[in-house]
C-alpha positions in Angstrom: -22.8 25.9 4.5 -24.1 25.5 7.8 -20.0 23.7 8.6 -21.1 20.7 9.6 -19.3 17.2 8.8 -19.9 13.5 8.9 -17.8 11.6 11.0 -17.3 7.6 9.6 -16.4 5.0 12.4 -16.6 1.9 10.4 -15.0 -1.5 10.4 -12.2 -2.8 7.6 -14.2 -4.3 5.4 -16.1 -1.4 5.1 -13.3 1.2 3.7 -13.5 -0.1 0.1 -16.9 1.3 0.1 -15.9 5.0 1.8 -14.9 6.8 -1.5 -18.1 6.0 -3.4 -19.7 7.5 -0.5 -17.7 10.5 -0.2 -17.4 11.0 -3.7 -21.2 11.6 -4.2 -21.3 14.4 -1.8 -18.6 16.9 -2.4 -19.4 19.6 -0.6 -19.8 17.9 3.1 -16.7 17.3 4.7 -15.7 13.5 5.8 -13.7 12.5 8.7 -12.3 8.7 8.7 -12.3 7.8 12.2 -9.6 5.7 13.5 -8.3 5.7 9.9 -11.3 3.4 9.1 -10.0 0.7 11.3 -12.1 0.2 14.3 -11.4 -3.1 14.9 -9.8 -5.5 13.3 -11.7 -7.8 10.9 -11.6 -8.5 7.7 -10.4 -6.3 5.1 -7.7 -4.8 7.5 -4.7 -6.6 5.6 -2.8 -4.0 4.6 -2.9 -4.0 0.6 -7.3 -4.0 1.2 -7.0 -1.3 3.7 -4.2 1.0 1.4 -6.0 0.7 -1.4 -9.0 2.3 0.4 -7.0 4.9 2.2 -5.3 6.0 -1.3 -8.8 6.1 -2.6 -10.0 8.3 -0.1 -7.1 10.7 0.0 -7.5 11.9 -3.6 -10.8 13.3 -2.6 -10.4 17.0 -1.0 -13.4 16.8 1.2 -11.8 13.6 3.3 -9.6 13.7 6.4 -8.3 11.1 8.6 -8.1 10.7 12.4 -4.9 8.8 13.6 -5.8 7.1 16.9 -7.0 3.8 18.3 -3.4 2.2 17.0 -3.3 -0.1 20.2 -6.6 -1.9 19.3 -6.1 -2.5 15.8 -4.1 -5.8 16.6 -1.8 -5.4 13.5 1.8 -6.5 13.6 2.9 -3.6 11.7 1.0 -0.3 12.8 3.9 2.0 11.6 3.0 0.7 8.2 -0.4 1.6 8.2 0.4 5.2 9.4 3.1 5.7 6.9 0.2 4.5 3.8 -2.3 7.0 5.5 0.4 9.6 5.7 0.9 8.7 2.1 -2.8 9.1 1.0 -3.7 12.2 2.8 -0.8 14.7 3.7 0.2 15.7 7.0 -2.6 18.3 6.6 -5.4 16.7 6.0 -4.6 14.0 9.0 -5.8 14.7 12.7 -4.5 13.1 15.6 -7.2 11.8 18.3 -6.9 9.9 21.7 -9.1 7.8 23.8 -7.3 8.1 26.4 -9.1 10.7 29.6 -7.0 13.8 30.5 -7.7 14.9 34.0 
């Protein structure tokens, strides 16, 4: 109770594997950085990575971050936010930014 939360900056392949995780621990809160797609290896296709992301957004203690779009080298990044905007809700999505404000 202490409000603290686990943030998860993982590659593609990896977000198969986030639920399980999540799942075991229902009371901690999750955050998906990047939407789970820092980078952009294997397991980014789009059906791998949807699956995932529709996986994780039926569990009430996972949110998403929206950000790092310009480095995931996909030809299609609208499509990716539309299936994460699909999975999660509009309010359980947060929007991030690597880039500095002076």
């Amino acid at each position: 109770d202490e409000g603290l939360l686990w943030e998860m900056c993982c590659e593609p392949f990896m977000a198969p594997h986030l639920a399980a995780c999540c799942a075991q621990l229902p009371e901690m809160t999750f955050v998906i950085d990047h939407l789970a797609h820092n980078g952009n290896g294997p397991g980014g296709d789009l059906a791998t990575w949807g699956a995932a992301m529709d996986a994780l957004g039926r569990l009430p203690n996972v949110v998403a971050k929206l950000g790092a779009i310009e480095q995931w080298g996909v030809a299609e990044p609208g499509a990716y936010l539309d299936r994460a905007l699909a999975a999660f809700g509009f309010s359980r999505v947060l929007y991030e930014s690597n880039w500095f404000v002076p």
